[in-house]
matplotlib code that plots the C-alpha trace (Angstrom):
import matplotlib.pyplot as plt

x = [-11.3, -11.7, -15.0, -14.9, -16.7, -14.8, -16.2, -14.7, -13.2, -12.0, -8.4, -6.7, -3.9, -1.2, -1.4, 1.7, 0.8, -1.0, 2.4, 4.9, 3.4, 1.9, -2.0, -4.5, -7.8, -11.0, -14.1, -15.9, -12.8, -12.4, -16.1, -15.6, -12.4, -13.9, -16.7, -14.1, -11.6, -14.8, -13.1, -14.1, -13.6, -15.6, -18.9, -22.0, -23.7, -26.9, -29.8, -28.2, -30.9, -30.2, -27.5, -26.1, -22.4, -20.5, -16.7, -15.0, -11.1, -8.5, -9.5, -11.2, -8.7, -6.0, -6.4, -5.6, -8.8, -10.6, -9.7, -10.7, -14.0, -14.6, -13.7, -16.3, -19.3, -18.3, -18.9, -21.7, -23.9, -22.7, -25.0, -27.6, -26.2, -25.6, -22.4, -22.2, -18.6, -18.5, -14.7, -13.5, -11.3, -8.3, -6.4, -7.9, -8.4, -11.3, -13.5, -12.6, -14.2, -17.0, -18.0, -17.8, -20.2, -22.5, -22.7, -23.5, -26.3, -27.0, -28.3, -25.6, -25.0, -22.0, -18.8, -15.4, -12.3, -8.7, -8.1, -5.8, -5.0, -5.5, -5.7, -7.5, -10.1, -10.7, -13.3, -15.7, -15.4, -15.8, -19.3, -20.0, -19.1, -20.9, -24.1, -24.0, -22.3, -19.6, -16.1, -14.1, -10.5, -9.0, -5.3, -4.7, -6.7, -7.2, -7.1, -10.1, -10.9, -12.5, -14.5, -11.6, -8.1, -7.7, -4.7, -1.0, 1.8, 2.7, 6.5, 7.1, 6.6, 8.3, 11.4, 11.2, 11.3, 14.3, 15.6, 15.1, 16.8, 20.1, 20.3, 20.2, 22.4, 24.8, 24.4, 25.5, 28.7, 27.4, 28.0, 27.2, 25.6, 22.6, 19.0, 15.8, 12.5, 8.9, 6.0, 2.8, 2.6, 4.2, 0.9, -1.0, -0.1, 0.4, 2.8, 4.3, 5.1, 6.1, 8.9, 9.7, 10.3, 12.5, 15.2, 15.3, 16.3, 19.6, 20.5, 23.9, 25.1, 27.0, 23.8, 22.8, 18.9, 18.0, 15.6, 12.1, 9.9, 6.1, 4.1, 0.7, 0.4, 0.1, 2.6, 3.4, 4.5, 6.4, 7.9, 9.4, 10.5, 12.2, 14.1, 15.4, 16.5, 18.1, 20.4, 21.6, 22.9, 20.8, 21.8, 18.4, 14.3, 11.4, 8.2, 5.4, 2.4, 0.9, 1.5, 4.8, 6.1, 4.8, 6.3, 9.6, 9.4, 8.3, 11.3, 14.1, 12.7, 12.8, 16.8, 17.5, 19.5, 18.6, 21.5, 19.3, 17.6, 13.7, 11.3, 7.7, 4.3, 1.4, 0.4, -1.1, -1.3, 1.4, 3.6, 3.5, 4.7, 7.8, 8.8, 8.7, 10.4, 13.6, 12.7, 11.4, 12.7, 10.2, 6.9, 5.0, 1.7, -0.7, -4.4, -6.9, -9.4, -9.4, -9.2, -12.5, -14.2, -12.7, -14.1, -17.5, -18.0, -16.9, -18.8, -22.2, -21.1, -20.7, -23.7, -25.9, -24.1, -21.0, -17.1, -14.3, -12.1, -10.2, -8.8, -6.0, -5.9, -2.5, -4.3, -0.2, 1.7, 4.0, 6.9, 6.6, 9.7, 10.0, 9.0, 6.1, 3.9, 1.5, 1.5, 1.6, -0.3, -3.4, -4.8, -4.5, -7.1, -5.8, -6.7, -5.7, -5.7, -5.3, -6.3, -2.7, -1.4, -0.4, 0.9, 0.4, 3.0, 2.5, 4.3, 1.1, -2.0, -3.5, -3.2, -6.6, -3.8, -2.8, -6.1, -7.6, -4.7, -5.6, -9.4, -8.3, -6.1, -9.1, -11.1, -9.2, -7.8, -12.2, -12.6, -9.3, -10.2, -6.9, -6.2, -4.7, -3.4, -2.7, -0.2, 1.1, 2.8, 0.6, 3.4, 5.9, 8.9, 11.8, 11.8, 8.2, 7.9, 11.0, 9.2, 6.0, 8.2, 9.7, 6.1, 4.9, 8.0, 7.5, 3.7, 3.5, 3.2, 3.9, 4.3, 4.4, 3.2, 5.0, 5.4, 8.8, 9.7, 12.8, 14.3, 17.7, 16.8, 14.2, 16.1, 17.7, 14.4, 13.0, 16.3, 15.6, 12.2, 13.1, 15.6, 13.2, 10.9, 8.5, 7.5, 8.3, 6.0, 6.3, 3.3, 4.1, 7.7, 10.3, 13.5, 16.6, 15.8, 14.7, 11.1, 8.7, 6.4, 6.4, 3.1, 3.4, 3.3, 5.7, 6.9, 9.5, 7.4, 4.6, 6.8, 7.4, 4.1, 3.7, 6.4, 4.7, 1.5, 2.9, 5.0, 1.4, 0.0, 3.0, 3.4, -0.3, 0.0, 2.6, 5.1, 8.3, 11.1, 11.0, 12.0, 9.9, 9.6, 10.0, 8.2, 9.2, 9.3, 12.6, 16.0, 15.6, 12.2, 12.0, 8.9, 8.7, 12.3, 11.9, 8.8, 11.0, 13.4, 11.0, 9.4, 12.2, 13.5, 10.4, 12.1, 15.1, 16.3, 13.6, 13.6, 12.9, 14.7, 14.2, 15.0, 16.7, 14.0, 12.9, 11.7, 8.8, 8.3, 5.2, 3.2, 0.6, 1.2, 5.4, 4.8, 2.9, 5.6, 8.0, 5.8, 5.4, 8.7, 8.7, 6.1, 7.9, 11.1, 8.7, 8.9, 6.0, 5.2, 5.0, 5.5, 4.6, 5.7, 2.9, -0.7, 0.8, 3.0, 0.3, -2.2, 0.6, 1.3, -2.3, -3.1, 0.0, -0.7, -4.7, -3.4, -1.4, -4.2, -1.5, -3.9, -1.2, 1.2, 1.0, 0.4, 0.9, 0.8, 0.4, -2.3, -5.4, -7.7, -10.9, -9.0, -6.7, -9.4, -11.2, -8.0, -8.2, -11.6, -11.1, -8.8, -5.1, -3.6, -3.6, -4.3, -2.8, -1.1, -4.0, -2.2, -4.3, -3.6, -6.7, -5.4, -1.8, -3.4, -5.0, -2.7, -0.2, -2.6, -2.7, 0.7, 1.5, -1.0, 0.4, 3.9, 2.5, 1.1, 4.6, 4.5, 7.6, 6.6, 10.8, 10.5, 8.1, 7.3, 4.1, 2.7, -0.9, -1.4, -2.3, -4.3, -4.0, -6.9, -8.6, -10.9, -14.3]
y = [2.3, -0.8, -2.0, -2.6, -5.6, -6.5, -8.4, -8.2, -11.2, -10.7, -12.1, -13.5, -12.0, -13.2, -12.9, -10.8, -8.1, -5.5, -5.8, -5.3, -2.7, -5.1, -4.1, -6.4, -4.5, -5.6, -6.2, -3.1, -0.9, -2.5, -1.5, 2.0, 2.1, 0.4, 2.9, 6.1, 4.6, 3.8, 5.0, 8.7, 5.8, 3.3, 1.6, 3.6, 4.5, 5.4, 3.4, 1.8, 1.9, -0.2, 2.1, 0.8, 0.7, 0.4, -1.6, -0.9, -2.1, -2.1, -5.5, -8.4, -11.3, -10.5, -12.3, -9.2, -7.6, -10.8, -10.3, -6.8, -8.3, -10.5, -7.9, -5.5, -8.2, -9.3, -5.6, -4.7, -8.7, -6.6, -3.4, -4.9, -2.8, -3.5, -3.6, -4.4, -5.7, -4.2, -4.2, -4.6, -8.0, -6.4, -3.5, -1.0, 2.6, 2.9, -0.2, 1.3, 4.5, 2.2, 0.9, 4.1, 5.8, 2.5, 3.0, 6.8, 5.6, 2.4, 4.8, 3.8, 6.3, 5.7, 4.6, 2.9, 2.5, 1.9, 3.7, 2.1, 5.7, 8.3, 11.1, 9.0, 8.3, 11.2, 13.2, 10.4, 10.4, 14.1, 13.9, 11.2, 13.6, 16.3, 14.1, 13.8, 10.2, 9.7, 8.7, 6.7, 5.7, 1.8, 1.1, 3.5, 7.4, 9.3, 13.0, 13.9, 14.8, 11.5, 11.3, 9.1, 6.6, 3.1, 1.9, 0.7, 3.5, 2.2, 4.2, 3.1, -0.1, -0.2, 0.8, -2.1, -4.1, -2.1, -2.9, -6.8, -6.8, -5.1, -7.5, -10.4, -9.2, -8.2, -11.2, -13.3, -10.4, -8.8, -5.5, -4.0, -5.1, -4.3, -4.1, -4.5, -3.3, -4.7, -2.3, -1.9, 1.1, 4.8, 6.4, 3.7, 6.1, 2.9, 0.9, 4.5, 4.4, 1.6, 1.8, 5.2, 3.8, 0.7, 2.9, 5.5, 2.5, 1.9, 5.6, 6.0, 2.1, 1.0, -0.7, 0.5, 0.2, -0.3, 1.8, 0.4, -1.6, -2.1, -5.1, -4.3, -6.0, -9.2, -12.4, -13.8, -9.5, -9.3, -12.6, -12.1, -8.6, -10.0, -12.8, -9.9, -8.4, -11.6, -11.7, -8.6, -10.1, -8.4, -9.5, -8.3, -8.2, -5.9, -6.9, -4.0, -5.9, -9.4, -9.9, -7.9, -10.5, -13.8, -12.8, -12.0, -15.5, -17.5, -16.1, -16.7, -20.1, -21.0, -19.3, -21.9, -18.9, -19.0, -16.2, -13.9, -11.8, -11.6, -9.4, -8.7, -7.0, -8.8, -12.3, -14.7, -18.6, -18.7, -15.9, -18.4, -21.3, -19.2, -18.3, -21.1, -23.1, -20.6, -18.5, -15.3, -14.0, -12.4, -10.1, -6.9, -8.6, -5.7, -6.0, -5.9, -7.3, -4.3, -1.9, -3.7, -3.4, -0.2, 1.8, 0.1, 1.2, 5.1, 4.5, 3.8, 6.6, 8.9, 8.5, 8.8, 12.2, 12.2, 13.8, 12.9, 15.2, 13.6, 11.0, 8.8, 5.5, 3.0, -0.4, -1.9, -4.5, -7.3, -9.1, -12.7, -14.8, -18.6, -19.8, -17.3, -17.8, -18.6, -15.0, -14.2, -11.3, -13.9, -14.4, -18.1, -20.0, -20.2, -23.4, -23.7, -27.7, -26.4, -23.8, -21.6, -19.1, -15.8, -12.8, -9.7, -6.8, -3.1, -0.7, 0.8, 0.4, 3.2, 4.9, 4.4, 2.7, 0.0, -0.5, -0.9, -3.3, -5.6, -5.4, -6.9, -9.6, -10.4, -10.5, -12.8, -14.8, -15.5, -17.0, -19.1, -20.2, -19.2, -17.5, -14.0, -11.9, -8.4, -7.9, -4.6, -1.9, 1.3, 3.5, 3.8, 1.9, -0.5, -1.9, -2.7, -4.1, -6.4, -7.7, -8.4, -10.5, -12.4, -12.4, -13.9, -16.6, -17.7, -18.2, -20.7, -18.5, -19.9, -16.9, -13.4, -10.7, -7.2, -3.7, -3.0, 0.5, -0.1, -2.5, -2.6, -2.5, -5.4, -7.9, -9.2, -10.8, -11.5, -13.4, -15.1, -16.4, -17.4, -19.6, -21.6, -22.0, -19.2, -17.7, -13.9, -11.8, -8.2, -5.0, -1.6, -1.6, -4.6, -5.0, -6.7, -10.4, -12.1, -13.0, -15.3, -12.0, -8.7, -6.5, -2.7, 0.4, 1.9, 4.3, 5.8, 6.2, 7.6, 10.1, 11.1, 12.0, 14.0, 16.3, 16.1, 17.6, 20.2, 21.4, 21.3, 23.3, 26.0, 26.6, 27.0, 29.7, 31.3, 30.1, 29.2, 28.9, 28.9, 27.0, 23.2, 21.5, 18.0, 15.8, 12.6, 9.9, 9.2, 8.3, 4.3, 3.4, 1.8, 2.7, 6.7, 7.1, 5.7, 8.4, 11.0, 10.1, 10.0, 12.9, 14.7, 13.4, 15.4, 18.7, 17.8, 20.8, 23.3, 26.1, 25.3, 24.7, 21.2, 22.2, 19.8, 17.0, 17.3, 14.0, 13.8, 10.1, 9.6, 11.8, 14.6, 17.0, 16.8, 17.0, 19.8, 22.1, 21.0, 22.2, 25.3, 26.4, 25.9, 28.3, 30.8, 30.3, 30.9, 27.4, 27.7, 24.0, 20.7, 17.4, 14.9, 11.2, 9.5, 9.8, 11.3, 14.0, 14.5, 15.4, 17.5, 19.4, 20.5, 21.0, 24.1, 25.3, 25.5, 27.2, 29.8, 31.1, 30.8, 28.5, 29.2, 26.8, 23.6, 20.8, 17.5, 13.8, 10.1, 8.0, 8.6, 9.1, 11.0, 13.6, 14.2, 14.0, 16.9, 18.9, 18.6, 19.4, 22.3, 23.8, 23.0, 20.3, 19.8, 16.3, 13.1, 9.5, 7.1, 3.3, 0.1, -1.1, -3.3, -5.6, -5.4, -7.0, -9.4, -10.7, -10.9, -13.5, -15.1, -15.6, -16.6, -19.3, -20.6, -20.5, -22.8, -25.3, -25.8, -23.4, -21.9, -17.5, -16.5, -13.9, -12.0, -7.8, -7.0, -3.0, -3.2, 0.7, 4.0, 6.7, 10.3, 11.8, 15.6, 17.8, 16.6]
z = [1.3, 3.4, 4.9, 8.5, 8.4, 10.9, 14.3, 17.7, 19.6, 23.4, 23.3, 25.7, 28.3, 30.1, 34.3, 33.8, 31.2, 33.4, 36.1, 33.1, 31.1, 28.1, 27.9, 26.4, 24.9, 26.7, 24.1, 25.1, 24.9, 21.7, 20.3, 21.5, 19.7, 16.7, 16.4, 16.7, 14.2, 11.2, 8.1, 6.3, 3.4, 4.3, 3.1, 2.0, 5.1, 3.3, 2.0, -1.2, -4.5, -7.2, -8.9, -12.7, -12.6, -15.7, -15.3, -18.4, -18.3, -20.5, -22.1, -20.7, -21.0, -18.7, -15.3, -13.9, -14.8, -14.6, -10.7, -10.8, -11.8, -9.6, -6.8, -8.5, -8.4, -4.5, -3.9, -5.9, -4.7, -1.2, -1.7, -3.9, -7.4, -10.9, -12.1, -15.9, -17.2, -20.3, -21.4, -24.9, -25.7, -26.4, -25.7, -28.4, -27.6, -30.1, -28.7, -25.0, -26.4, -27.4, -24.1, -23.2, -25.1, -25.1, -21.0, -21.5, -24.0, -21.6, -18.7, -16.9, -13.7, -13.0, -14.7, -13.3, -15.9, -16.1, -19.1, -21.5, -23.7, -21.2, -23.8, -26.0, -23.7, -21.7, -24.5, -23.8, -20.5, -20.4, -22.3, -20.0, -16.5, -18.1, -18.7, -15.3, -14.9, -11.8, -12.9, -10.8, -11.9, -11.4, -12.2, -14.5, -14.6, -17.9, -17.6, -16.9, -12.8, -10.9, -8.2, -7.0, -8.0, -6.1, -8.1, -7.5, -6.7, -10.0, -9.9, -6.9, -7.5, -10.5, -8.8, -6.4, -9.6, -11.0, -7.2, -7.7, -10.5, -9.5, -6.7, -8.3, -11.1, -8.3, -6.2, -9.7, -10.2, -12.7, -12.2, -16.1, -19.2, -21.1, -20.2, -22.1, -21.4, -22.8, -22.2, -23.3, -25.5, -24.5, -23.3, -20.5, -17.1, -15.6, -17.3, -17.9, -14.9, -13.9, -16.4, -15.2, -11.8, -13.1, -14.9, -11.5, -10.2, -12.4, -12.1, -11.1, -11.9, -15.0, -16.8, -20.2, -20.1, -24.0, -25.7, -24.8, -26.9, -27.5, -27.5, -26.9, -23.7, -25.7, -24.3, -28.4, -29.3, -26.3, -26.6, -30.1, -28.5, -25.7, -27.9, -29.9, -26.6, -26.1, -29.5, -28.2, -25.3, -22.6, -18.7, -17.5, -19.0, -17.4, -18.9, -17.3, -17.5, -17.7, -21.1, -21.4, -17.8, -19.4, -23.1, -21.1, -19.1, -22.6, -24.4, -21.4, -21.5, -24.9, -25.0, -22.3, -20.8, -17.4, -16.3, -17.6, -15.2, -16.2, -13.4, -14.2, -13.2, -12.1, -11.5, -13.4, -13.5, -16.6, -14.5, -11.3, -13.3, -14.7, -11.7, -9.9, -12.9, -12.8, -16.0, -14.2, -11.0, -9.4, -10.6, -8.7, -7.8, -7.4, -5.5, -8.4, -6.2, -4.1, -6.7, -7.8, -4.3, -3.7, -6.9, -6.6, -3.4, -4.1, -6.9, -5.2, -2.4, -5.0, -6.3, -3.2, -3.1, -1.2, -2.0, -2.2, -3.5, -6.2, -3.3, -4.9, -2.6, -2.7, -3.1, -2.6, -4.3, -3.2, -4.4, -5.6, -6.0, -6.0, -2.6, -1.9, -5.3, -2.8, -2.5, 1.0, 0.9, 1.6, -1.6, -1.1, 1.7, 5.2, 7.1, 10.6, 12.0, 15.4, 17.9, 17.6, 20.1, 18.8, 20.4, 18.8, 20.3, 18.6, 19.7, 21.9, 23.1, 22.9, 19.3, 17.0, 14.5, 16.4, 17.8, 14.5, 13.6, 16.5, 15.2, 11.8, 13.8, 15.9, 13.1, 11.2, 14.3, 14.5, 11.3, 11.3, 15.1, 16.7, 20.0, 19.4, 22.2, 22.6, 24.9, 24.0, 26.3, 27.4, 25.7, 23.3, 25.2, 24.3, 27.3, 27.8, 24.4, 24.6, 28.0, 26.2, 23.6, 27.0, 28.4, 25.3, 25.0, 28.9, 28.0, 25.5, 22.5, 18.8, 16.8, 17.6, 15.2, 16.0, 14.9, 16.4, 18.3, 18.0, 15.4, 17.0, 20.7, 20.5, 18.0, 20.5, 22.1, 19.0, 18.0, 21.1, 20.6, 17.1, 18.6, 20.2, 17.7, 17.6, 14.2, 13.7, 11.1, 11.1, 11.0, 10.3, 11.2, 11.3, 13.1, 12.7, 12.5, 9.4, 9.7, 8.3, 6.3, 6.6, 6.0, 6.0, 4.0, 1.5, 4.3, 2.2, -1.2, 1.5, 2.6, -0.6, -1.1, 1.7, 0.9, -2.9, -1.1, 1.0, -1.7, -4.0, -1.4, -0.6, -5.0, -4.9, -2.3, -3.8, -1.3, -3.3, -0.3, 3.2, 6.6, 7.1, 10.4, 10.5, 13.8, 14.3, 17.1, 17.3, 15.1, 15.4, 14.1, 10.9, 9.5, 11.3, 9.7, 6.1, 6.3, 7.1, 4.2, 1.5, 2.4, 2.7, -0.8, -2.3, -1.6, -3.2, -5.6, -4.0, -2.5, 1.0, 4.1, 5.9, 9.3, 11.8, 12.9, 16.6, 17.9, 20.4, 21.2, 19.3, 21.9, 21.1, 23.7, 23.2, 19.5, 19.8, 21.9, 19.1, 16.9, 18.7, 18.7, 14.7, 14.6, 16.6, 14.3, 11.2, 9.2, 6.4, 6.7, 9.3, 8.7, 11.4, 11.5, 13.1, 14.5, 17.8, 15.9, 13.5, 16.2, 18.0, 14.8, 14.3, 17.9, 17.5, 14.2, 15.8, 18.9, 16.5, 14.6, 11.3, 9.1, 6.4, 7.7, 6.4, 8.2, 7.0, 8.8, 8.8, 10.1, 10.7, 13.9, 15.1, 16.2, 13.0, 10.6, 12.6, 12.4, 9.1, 8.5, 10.8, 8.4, 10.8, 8.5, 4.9, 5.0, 6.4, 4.7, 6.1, 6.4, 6.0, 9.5, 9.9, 6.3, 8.3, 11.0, 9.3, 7.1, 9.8, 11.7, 8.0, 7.5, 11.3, 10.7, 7.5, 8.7, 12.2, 9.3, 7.7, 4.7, 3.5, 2.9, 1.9, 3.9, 1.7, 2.0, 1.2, 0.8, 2.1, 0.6, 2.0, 1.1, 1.2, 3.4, 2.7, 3.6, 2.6]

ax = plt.figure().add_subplot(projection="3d")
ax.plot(x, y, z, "-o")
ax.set_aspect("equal")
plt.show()
């Protein structure tokens, strides 16, 4: 759920883009595709009323939910409501239940929570949905149904941590040893989680991850836990939370054992300072600010009588290390000292996603006062794209910010311009050549939910085995590919068949004859890798008449959001591409001015779009 807040700003074009193929969007085009592209997420579009909006989170110390907060009240000072932080000072399932019942008996309409026992919780918040009050979930859901989730893909996640670790144990040759792990409690969904994640990660490898221990989230517990982990002669710490990370840290630290490899969750000031002073090697900085925002405004939307289904958004995480504490995900102010000149390449011109990409670089590129230009090809082509990188190199440009079509086909350019100077960031989909950032979605872990849908959808039906088609644009793309893998990963040790991929170049009407002749060979199920195979999947399961196939996609358009309202696809894996945007134009800025990002990878989210 991101507002489009979001004004336009003609950019400017190069005499040579319209000759070789690289488009640049003209400010009414823009508007038009603005207005298409407004999110089914978005702000409340009715008359707001003074709505009272409990916050009630699993304590109120942590800066983490400090940050919530303070995204909350930005929100809330936005559409004129009351939000009331009413969280307990520690993390005690009995004063949670508290604030609870105190906002039922407060007249509060609506309640947000990141529930710190999810069965301990949910009988209050039961009493609380059947008196009438909306529940929306931050961080962590109990088990009771939500008007909506906005929290971290918290497994995920915690296998890039688990992921971290391995390579720097590996990169020091240590290729065994012991690992400890500091978690909250065993019943949090979150931290759950996240630890279930981190040990996926070591499956296979000749670690022995130690039985996990509990410290209550608080730094001093999880310190004295992670010394004893330490007298045991662990190689390797995860802490899952902000007080299990900065107890980790504290106790590396005061064991002057640096070789040990400590990796956390979330970001504080105390977390920062480990890391950058060796004892911590990196942490999973999540968006609490956004999970604030987000569940105000579904909170408010819900209220004035609107659906959502049970939505679960991906409000994304990035990796902090030493070098990029900063976080580059733009949590930090961005001052530009001159006016820059940015290209920004996609891969098209023409799909609502990469149109709505350049909105958030324009918009951003506006309030920074730089020059960005779109100068992206008409269609999805190596060639045209690694001529806009040329076009873009020969015209004076100091950064370019691309989604590549091709990683391996366009490196070569991009190597190029490095070489002289200009800095690289990557949207969407990288390519070959190290880069200054990199802002895209968990392609792989979104993929993974895809197939988790379909299959959701096929059990539900009663439909235990049977052939699945697979549209994709073609074998090279990074982001399209990754996709393909993870959903295909989801229907590991099922009954289905995954039929060989068909590839139709990102366009609707291709995709939609290779879809077609999946439908003639019987498949049960679609899968299509982008907004173009997405539309062409649902255009042929329409033209069928067979609304039991199930079609499932990525991105999100006008014309895919009425396929699925229409009943042709089951739902869709909607990107952020508007925060890619921006953030890309953030980080090209900071790396003009000097700063030092390490290359960062930051997941700016997706959410997974239903019916209404």
């Amino acid at each position: 759920m991101k507002k489009r807040l979001f004004a336009l700003l003609s950019c400017a074009a190069l005499a040579a883009a319209s000759i070789t193929g690289c488009s640049s969007q003209k400010p009414a085009e823009s508007a038009a595709a603005s207005a298409e592209a407004e999110s089914t997420t978005g702000a409340p579009s009715k008359e707001v009323g003074d709505y009272k909006i409990a916050l009630i989170t699993m304590d109120s110390i942590d800066q983490h939910w400090v940050t919530l907060n303070e995204g909350a009240q930005e929100a809330a000072k936005e559409l004129g409501v009351t939000v009331s932080f009413m969280s307990p000072n520690t993390k005690d399932d009995a004063q949670q239940i508290e604030c609870v019942n105190n906002a039922v008996a407060g007249g509060y309409q609506a309640i947000i929570v990141a529930a710190n026992g999810p069965d301990a919780i949910s009988s209050a918040l039961k009493e609380a949905k059947d008196a009438g009050i909306k529940i929306v979930y931050v961080d962590s859901p109990a088990n009771v149904e939500a008007e909506a989730t906005f929290s971290t893909d918290n497994e995920a996640a915690g296998t890039t941590a688990g992921n971290e670790m391995l390579k720097a144990l590996k990169d020091a040759g240590v290729t065994s040893g012991k690992i400890g792990i500091v978690n909250v409690n065993a019943a949090t969904d979150s931290t759950v989680k996240r630890e279930a994640g981190f040990r996926k990660a070591f499956e296979g490898t000749d670690f022995e991850l130690m039985e996990t221990q509990y410290g209550e989230g608080d730094a001093a517990k999880s310190q004295t836990i992670a010394e004893n982990y330490i007298t045991q002669g662990v190689v390797g710490i995860f802490g899952c939370n902000e007080g299990s990370t900065t107890g980790t840290g504290n106790a590396i630290k005061a064991s002057g054992n640096t070789g040990i490899i400590g990796v956390g969750f979330d970001k504080s000031d105390a977390i920062m300072n480990l890391i950058n002073d060796g004892y911590l090697l990196c942490t999973m900085a999540q968006n609490p600010d956004l999970m604030g925002r987000d569940g105000v405004e579904a909170a408010v939307r819900a209220l004035q009588g609107e659906t959502f289904g049970g939505l679960v958004t991906d409000t994304g995480v990035s990796v902090i290390k030493a070098g990029n504490t900063e976080d580059a995900a733009g949590t930090t102010d961005v001052t530009a000292t001159k006016d820059w000149k940015i290209a920004l390449i996609t891969m098209d011109s023409i799909d609502q996603h990469w149109v709505t990409l350049n909105e958030g670089a324009q918009a951003e590129a506006k309030a920074l006062g730089v020059t960005v230009s779109f100068m992206s090809p008409n269609t999805k082509d190596d060639a045209q794209q690694i001529e806009c990188v040329n076009n873009a190199v020969a015209g004076g440009y100091e950064a370019i910010i691309v989604a590549a079509n091709g990683p391996d086909a366009i490196s070569s350019a991009l190597k190029e311009a490095a070489s002289t100077g200009v800095k690289i960031v990557y949207v969407d989909s990288p390519a070959n050549v190290e880069a200054e950032a990199t802002f895209s979605t968990d392609n792989e872990a979104a993929g993974k939910t895809a197939g988790d849908e379909m299959i959701k959808a096929l059990e539900a039906a009663g439909i235990t085995s049977g052939k699945i088609g697979i549209v994709n644009v073609n074998a090279a793309t990074d982001s399209t590919v990754k996709r393909e893998a993870g959903f295909r990963s989801a229907f590991e040790g099922k009954g289905y068949e995954l039929m060989e991929t068909q590839y139709g170049e990102g366009d609707a009407a291709k995709s939609q004859t290779i879809a077609e002749n999946y439908i003639t060979q019987g498949v049960v199920g679609i899968f299509g890798c982008n907004e173009g195979s997405t539309t062409g999947t649902g255009n042929a399961i329409k033209a069928s008449g067979k609304t039991d196939i199930v079609g499932v996609g990525f991105d999100k358009s006008d014309a895919i959001m009425n396929l699925i309202n229409d009943g042709y696809l089951l739902c869709t894996m909607a990107q952020n591409p508007d925060i890619m945007g921006k953030e890309g134009v953030k980080a090209a800025v900071r790396a003009l001015e000097g700063e030092e990002l390490g290359g960062a990878v930051s997941d700016t989210g997706v959410s997974v779009l239903k019916k209404n």
